[in-house]
C-alpha positions as CSV (number, residue, x, y, z in Angstrom):
1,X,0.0,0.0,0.0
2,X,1.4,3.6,-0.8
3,X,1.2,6.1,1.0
4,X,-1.3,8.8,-0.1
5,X,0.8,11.6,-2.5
6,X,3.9,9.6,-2.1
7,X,6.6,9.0,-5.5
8,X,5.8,6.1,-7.0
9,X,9.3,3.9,-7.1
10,X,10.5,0.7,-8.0
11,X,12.4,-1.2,-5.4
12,X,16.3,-1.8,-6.6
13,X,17.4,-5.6,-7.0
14,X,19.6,-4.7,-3.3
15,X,16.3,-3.9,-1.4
16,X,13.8,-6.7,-2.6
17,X,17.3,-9.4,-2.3
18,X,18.3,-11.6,-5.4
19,X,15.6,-13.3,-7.1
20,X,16.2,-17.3,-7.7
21,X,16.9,-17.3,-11.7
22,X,19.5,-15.4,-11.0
23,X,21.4,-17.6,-7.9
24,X,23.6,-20.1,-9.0
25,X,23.8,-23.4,-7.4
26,X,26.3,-25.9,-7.3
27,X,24.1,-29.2,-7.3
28,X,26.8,-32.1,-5.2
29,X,26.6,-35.9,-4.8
30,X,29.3,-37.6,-3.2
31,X,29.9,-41.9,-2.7
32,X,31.4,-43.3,-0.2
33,X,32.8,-46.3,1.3
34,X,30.2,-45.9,4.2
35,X,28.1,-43.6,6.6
36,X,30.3,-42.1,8.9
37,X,33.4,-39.7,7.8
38,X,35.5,-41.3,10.9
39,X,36.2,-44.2,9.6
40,X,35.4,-44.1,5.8
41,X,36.1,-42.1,2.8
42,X,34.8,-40.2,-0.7
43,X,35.2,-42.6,-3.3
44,X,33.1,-40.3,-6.2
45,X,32.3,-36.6,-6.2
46,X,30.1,-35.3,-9.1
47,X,28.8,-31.8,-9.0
48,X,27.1,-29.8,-11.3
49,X,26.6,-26.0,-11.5
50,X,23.5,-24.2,-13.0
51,X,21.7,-20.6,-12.8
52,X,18.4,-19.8,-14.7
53,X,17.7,-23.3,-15.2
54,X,21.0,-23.3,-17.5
55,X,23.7,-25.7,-16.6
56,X,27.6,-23.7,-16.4
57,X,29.4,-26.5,-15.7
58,X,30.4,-30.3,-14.3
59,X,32.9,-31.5,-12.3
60,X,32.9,-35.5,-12.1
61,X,35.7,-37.6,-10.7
62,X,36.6,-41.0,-8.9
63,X,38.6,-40.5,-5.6
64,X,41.1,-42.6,-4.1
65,X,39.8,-43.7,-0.8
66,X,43.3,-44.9,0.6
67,X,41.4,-48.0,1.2
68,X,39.7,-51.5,-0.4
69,X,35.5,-50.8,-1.5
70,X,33.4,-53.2,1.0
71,X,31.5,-55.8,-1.1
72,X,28.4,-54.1,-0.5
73,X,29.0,-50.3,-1.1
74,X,30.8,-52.2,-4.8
75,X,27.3,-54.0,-4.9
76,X,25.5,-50.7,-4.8
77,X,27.1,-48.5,-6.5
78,X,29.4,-50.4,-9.0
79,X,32.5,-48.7,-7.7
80,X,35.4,-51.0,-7.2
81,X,38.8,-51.5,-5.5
82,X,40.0,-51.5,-8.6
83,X,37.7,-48.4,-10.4
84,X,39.5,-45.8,-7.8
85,X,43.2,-47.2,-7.7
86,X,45.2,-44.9,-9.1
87,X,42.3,-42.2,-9.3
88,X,43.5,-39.1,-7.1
89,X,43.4,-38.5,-3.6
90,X,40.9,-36.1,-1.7
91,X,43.6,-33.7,-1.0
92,X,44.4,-33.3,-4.8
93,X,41.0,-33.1,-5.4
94,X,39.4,-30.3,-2.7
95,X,41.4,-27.5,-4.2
96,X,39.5,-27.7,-7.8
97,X,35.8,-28.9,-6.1
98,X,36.3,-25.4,-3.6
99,X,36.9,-23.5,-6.1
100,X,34.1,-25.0,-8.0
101,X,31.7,-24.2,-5.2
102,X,32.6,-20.6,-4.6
103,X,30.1,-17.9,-4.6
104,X,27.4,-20.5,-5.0
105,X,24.5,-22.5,-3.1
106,X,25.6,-25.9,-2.3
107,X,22.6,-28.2,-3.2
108,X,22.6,-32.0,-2.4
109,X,20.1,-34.6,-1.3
110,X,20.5,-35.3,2.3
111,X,22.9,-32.6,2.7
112,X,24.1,-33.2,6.1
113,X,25.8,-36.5,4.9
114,X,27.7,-34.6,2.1
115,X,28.9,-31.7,3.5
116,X,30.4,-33.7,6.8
117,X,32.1,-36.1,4.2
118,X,33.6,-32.9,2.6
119,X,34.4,-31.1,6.2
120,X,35.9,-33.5,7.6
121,X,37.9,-33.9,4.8
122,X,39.2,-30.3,4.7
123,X,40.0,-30.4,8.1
124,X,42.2,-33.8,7.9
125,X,44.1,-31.9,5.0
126,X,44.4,-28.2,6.5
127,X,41.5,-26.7,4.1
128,X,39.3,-23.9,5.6
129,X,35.4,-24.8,4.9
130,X,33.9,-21.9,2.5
131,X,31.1,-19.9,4.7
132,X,28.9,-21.5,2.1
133,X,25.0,-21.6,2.1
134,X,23.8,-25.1,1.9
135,X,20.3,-26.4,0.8
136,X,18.7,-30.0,1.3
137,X,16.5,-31.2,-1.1
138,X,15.2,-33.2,1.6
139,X,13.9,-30.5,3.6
140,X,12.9,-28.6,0.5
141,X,10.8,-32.2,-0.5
142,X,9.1,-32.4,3.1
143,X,7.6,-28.8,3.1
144,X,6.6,-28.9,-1.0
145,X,5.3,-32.8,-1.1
146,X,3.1,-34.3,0.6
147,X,3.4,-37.9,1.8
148,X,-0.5,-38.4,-0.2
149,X,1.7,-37.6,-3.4
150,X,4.5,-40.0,-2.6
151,X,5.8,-42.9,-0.2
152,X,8.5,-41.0,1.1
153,X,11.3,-38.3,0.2
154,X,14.4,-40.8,-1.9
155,X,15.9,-39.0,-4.4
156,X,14.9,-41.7,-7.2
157,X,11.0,-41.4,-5.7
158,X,11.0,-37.7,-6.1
159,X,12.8,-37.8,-9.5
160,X,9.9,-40.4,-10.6
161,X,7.5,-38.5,-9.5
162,X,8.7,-35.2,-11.0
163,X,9.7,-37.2,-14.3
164,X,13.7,-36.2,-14.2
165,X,15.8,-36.7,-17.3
166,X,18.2,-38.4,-15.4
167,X,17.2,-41.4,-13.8
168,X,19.5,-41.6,-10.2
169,X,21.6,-44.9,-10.1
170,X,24.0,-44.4,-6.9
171,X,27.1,-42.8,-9.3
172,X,27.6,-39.7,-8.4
173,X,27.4,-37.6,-11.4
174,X,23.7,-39.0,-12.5
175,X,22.6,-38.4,-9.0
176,X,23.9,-34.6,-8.8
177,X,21.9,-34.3,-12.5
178,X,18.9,-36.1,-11.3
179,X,19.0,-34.0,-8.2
180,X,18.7,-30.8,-10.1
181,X,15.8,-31.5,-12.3
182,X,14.0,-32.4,-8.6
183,X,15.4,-28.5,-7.1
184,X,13.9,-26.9,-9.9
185,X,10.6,-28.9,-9.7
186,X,10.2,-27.8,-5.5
187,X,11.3,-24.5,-5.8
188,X,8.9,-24.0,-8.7
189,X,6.4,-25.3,-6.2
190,X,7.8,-23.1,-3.5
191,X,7.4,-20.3,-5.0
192,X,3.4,-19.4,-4.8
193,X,4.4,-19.4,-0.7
194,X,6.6,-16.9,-1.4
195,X,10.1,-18.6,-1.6
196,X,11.1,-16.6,-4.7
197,X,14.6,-14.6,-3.5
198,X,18.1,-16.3,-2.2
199,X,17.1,-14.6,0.9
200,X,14.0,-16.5,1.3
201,X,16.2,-20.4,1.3
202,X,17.5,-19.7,4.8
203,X,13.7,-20.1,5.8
204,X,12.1,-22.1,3.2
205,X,12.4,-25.4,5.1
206,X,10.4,-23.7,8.3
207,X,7.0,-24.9,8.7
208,X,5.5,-21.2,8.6
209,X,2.1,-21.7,7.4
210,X,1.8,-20.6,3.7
211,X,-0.6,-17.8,4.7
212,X,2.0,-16.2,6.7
213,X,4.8,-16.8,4.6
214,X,2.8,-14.8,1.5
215,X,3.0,-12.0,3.9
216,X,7.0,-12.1,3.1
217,X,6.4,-9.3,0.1
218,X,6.0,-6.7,2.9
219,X,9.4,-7.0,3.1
220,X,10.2,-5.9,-0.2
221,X,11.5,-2.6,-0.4
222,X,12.3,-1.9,3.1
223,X,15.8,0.0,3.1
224,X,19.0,-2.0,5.0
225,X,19.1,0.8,7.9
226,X,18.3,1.6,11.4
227,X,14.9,2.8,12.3
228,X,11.7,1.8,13.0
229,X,9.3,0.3,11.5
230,X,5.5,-0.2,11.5
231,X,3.0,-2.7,10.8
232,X,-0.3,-1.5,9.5
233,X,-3.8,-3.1,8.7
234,X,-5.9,-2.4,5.8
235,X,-7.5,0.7,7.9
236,X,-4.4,2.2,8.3
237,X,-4.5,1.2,12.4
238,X,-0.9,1.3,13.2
239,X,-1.0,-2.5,14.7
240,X,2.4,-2.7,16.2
241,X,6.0,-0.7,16.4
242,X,9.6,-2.4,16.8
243,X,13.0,-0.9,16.1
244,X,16.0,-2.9,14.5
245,X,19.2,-1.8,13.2
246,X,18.4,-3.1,9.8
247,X,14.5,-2.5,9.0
248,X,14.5,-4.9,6.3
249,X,16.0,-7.8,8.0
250,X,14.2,-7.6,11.0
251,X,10.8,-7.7,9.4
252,X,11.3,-10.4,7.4
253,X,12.0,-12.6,10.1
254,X,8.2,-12.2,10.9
255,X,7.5,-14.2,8.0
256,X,9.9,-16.8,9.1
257,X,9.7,-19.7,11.9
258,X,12.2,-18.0,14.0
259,X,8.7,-16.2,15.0
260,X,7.1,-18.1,17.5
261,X,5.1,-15.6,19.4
262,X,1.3,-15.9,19.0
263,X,0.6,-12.4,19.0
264,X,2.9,-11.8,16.6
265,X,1.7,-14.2,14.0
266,X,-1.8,-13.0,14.5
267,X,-0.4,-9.3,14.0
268,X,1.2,-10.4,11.0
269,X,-1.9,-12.3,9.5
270,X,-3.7,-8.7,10.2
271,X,-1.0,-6.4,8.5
272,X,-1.3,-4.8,4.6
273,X,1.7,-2.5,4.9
274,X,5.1,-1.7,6.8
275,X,5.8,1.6,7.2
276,X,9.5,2.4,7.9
277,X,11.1,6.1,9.1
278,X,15.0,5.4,8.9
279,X,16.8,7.1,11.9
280,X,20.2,8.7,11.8
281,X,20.9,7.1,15.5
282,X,20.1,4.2,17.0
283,X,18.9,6.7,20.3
284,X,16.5,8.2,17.8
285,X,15.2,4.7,16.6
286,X,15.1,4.0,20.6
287,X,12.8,7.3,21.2
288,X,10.6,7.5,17.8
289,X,9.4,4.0,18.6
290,X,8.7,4.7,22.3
291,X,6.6,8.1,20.8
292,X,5.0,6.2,18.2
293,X,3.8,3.4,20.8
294,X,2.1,6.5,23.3
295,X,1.0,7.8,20.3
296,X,-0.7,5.1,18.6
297,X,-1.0,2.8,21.3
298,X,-0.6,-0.5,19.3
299,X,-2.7,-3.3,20.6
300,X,0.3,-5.9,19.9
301,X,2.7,-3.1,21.7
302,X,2.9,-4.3,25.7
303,X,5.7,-2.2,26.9
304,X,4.5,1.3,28.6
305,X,2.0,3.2,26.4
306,X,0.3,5.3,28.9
307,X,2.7,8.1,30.7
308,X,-0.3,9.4,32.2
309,X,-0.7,5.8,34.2
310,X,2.7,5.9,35.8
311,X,2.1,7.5,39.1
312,X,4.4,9.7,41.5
313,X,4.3,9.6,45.5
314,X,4.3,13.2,46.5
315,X,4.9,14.9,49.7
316,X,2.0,17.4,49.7
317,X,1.6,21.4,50.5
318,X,-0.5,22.2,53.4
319,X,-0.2,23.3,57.3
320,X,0.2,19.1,58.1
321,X,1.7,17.8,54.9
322,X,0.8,13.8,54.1
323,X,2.5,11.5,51.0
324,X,-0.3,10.8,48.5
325,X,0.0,9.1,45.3
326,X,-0.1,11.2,42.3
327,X,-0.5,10.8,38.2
328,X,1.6,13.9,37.3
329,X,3.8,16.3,38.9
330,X,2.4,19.9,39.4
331,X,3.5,23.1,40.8
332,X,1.9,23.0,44.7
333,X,3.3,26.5,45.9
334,X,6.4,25.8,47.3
335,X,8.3,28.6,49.2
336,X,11.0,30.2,46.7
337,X,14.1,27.7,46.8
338,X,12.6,24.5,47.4
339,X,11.3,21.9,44.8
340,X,8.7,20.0,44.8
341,X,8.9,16.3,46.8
342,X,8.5,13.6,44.2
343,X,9.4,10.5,43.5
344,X,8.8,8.2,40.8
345,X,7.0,7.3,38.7
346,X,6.4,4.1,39.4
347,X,5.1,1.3,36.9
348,X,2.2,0.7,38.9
349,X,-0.2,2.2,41.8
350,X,0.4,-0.8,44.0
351,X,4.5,-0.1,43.6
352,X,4.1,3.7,44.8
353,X,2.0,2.4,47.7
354,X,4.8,0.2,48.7
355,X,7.1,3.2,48.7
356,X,4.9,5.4,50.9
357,X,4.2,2.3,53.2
358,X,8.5,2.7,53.5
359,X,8.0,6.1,54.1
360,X,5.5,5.6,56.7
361,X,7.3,2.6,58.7
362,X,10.1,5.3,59.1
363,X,8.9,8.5,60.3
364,X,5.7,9.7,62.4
365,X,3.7,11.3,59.2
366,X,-0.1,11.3,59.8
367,X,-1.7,8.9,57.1
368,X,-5.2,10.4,57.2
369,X,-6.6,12.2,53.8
370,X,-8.5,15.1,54.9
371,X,-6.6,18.8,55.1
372,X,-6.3,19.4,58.2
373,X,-7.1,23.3,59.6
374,X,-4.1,24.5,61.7
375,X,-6.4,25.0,64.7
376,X,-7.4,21.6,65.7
377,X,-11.4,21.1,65.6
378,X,-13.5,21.1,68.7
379,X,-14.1,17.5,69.7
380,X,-11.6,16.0,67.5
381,X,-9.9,12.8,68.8
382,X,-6.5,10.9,67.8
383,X,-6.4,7.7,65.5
384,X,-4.7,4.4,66.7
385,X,-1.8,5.2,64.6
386,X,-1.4,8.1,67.3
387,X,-1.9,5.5,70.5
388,X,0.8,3.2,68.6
389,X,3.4,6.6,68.7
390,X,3.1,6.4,64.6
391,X,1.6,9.6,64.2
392,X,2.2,12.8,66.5
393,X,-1.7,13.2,66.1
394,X,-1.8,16.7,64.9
395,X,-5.4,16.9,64.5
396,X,-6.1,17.3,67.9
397,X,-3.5,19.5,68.6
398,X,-1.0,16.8,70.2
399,X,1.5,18.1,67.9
400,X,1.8,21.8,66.2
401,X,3.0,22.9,62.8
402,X,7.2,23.4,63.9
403,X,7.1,20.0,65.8
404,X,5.3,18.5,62.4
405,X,7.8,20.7,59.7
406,X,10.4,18.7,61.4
407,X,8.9,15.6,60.5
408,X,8.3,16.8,56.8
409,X,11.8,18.1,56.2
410,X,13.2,14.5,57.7
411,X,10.8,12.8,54.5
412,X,11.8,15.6,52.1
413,X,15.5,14.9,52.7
414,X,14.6,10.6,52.6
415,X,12.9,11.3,49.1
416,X,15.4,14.0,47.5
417,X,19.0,13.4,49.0
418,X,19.3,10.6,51.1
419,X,17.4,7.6,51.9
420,X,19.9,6.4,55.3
421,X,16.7,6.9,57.6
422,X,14.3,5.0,55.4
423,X,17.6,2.1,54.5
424,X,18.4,2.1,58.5
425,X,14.7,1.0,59.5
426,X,14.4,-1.2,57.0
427,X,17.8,-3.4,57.5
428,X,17.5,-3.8,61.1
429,X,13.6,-4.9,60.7
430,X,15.0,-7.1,57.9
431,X,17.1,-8.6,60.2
432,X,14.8,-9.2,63.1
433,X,12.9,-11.0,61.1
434,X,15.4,-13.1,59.1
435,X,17.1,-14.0,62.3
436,X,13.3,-15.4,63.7
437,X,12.6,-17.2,60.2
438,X,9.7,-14.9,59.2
439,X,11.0,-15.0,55.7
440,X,7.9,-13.8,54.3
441,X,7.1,-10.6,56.4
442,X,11.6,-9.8,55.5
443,X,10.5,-10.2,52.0
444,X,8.1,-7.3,52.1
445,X,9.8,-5.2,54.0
446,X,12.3,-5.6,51.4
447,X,10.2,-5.0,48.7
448,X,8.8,-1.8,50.1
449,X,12.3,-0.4,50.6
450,X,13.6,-1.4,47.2
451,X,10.2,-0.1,45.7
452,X,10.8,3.3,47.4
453,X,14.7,3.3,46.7
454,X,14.2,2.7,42.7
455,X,11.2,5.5,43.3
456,X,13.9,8.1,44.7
457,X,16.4,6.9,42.4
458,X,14.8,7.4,38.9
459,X,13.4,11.1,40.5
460,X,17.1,12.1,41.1
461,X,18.1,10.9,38.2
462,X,15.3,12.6,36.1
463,X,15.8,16.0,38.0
464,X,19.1,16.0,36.8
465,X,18.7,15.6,32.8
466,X,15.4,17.8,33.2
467,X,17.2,20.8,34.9
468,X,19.2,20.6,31.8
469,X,17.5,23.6,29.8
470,X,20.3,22.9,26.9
471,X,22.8,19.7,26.9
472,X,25.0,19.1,24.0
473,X,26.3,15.6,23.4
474,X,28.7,13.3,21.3
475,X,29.4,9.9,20.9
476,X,32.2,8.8,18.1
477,X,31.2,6.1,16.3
478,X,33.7,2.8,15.3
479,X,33.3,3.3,11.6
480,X,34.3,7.4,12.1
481,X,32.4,10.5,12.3
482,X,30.0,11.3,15.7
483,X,26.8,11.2,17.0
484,X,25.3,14.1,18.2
485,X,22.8,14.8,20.6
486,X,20.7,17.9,21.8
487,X,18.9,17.1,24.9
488,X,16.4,19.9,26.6
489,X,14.8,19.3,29.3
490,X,14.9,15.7,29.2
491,X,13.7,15.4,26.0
492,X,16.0,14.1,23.3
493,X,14.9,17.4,20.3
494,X,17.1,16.5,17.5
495,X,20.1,14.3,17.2
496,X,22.6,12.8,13.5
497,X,25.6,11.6,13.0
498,X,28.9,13.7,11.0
499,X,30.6,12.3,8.5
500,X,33.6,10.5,9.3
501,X,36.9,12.8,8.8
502,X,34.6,16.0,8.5
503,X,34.3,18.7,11.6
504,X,31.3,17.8,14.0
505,X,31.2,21.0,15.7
506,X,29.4,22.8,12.4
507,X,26.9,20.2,11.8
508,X,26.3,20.6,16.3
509,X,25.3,24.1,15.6
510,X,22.8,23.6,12.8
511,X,21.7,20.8,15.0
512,X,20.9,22.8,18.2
513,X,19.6,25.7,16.0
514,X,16.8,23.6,14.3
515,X,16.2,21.4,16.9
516,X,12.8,20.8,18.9
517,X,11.8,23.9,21.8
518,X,10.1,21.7,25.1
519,X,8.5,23.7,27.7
520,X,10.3,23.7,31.0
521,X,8.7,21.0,33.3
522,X,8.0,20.9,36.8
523,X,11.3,18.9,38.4
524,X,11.8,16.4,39.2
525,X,9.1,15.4,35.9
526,X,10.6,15.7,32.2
527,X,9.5,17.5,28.8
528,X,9.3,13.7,27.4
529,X,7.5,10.4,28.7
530,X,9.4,9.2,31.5
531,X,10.9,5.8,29.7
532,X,12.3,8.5,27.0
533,X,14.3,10.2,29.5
534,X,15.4,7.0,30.9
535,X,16.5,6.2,27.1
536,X,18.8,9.5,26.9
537,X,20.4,9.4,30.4
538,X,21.2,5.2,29.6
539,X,22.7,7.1,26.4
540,X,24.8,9.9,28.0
541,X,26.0,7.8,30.5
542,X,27.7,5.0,28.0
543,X,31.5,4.5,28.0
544,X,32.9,7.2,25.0
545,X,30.2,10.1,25.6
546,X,31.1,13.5,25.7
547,X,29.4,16.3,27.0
548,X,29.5,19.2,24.8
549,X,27.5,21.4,27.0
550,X,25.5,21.2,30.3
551,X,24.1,23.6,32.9
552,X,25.5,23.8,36.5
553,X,22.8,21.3,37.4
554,X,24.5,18.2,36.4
555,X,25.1,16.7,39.4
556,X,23.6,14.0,41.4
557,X,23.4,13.9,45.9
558,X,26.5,12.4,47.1
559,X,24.4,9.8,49.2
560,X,21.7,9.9,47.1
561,X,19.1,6.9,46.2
562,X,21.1,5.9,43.0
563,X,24.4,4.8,44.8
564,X,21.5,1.7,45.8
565,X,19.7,1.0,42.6
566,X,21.8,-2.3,41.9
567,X,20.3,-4.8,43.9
568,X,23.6,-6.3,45.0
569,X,24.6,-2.6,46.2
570,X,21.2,-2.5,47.9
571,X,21.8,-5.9,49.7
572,X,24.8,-5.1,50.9
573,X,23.7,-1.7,52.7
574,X,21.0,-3.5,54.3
575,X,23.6,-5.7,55.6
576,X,26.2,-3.2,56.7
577,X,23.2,-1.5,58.3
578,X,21.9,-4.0,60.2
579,X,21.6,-4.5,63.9
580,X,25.9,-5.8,63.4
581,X,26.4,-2.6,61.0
582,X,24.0,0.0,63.4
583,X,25.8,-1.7,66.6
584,X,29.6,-0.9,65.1
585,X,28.4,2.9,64.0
């Protein structure tokens, strides 16, 4: 399906792949003096080379086995001790028979047994086996023929059956011609399922049901570069986004059997059109395929669609501050200096709770929802959180606002610079428990803690790339050249790669002049969907980057939540602050 108003042009010969009449094959048949390699040998090779249906060449000859023929294989065949004395050695034969075989397909019946014969025997004499493509008729026979059409898959049923010139009679030069008359006739019935390009052999043996496999022609066209890519349904309905370094040998692999996903083959039975948008960096294949999936929300897409869903724990704004759960973060009315208490966001509502439920096993916040006045009402009494000492019951006055700002500015500092209250409580009640077998009740105070470290973590972490108002980036690249990034706000707003040899710094400047203008968020939030930002800072912070330019902001608290997002670094804290680790400080 074109696009509407697009150019009309026909796919080169490089972008749909090689198309069969044009492939040359090398069709091989080799007799032996028995079945294994390891303790027998070639006694015949006979090989013949077509294209087009046209036959280029032969190459017959009797090898020397360095050994008698048994009876039987002499029975069979009709090769005798005496046929291959004097008839040349493997060694003096593999030089010619490589050569032969280059820049071919190697064809045979029952492959496997032919090509070990022959790599075994250029490993004995020091030859280096081609990186040659090998096809079995075998396999090709199996997925064309049905056993309804014939007893079984023998080279001399199939050439019967598909009336070959050459009847097969165990020598093998009339084998190797028989054997090509039966290639032609499966890929000729191959071909209606779509098995129509050299690129297509590697999978025509899979058992990809034919429906599928005609899909394959979406392929056809696609350009060899990173991107993305989308598949599309009649309607238009963008049905599912991936990325790839090579668009057009990713998607065909959906028309293979190396895709086993059920989804995925009902996606694919659903699709009319792929839709690719080439990227100049494999961060900007990353990003446009996270956008597209918010965007179009692709039913066969399960990663994170829905920014709005990811929730943030917040410290609220009123005389007796509480921790709520949040969907965005918005500007509360902080006093001048002081940012707003996030953390987050979480991938679910249940994970934020678990953070807030760390929050409130550490300090003495009230839990209640309503806004309480600052002038406790008349008759008001305390909750049982106050009898158990876990709140310091400020709506009836037990506790007033200067007592209850300490409290806050203890949580503020857990959820913005450093979580040692929150990791302290947790280890030693961690502990307690461990060392009285209540491994399940350790297990969620574990979780809780690692739920609210990760939350604090990923906040940091996104306050620091969003502060960034303009951040200039490079990354050289192996072949030459660089990849350049403008980053604002969190938000990756245009990014390319220079030429190798050719000054980066011009191509930076047209770059940052052209590139996308985000509104400033509200920190610690980004200008971008929070897996985005993720995607940038996992960028900026591989080996080789180089930051071009960056506000005074980029920085991160010395004993701040990240130093504890590795869950072996987490482990051990817990452990060094544990009742052992609390006792010794």
């Amino acid at each position: 399906m074109q696009q509407p108003g697009a150019l009309a042009l026909q796919p080169t010969l490089e972008e749909i792949g090689t198309p069969l009449a044009e492939v040359t094959f090398v069709v091989l048949d080799l007799e032996t003096t028995g079945g294994s390699p390891t303790t027998s040998a070639i006694t015949e090779i006979g090989a013949v080379k077509v294209r087009g249906g046209e036959v280029l060449g032969e190459l017959q000859t009797l090898v020397d086995p360095g050994g008698p023929v048994p009876a039987y294989i002499a029975t069979l065949t009709g090769i005798t001790t005496s046929m291959v004395h004097g008839a040349p050695r493997i060694e003096q034969v593999l030089p010619g028979l490589l050569e032969f075989l280059h820049g071919a397909v190697l064809v045979a019946h029952n492959a496997a047994f032919d090509v070990g014969f022959l790599k075994a025997a250029a490993r004995d004499h020091g030859y280096a086996w081609p990186a040659i493509q090998v096809l079995d008729t075998v396999a090709l026979a199996r997925r064309a023929v049905g056993r309804d059409e014939v007893p079984n898959h023998k080279l001399g049923t199939l050439a019967g059956y598909f009336r070959a010139t050459v009847t097969p009679d165990h020598r093998a030069l009339s084998d190797a011609r028989a054997t090509v008359d039966v290639l032609h006739a499966l890929l000729g019935r191959l071909a209606p399922l779509g098995v129509t390009h050299l690129e297509d052999l590697a999978t025509a043996t899979d058992p990809v049901p034919p429906a599928r496999r005609r899909k394959r022609h979406l392929a056809d066209g696609l350009p060899d570069a990173p991107g993305v890519y989308q598949f599309r349904d009649a309607r238009g309905e963008v049905l599912y986004v991936g990325t790839s370094t090579s668009i057009r040998t990713r998607v065909r692999t959906y028309f293979t059997a190396s895709e086993h996903r059920r989804r995925m083959n009902e996606m694919v039975m659903l699709a009319e059109e792929v839709v690719p948008v080439v990227c100049g960096t494999t961060l900007e294949a990353r990003v446009r395929e996270l956008r597209l999936i918010a965007e179009h929300a692709p039913r066969y897409n399960r990663r994170s669609r829905f920014p709005e869903r990811m929730p943030w724990v917040r410290l609220t704004v009123e005389p007796f501050p509480r921790l709520s759960v949040t969907r965005e973060v918005r500007p509360e009315g902080q006093p001048p200096g002081r940012v707003e208490a996030h953390i987050g966001p979480f991938s679910s509502r249940a994970t934020a709770q678990r953070a807030i439920e760390a929050l409130h096993a550490t300090f003495a916040v009230r839990q209640c929802s309503p806004r309480l006045p600052r002038t406790p009402a008349p008759g008001a009494s305390p909750c049982a959180l106050a009898g158990m000492g876990r709140c310091g019951a400020p709506c009836t006055g037990g506790q007033d606002e200067v007592a209850y700002a300490a409290v806050v500015d203890a949580i503020r500092t857990a959820m913005l610079t450093d979580p040692g209250p929150v990791l302290d409580v947790h280890a030693a009640r961690i502990a307690a428990l461990t060392a009285e077998e209540r491994y399940e009740e350790a297990a969620a105070w574990r979780d809780q803690l690692t739920a609210f470290l990760r939350g604090a973590a990923r906040a940091q972490r996104s306050a620091r790339l969003s502060a960034q108002s303009e951040l200039h980036a490079a990354r050289a690249v192996p072949e030459g050249g660089w990849e350049l990034v403008v980053v604002r706000h969190g938000r990756l707003c245009g990014t390319t790669t220079s030429p190798a040899g050719v000054d980066p710094r011009p191509l930076l400047e047209a770059l940052v002049a052209t590139a996308e203008q985000p509104g400033a968020p509200v920190l610690p939030a980004s200008a971008a969907h929070p897996e985005e930002t993720d995607l940038v800072l996992a960028w900026l912070e591989q080996p080789g980057v180089r930051l071009v330019e960056a506000g005074d902001h980029w920085a991160c608290p010395v004993r701040g939540a990240e130093r504890l997002t590795d869950a072996a670094a987490t482990a051990a804290a817990v452990a060094a602050a544990g009742p052992t680790g609390l006792a010794a400080a």
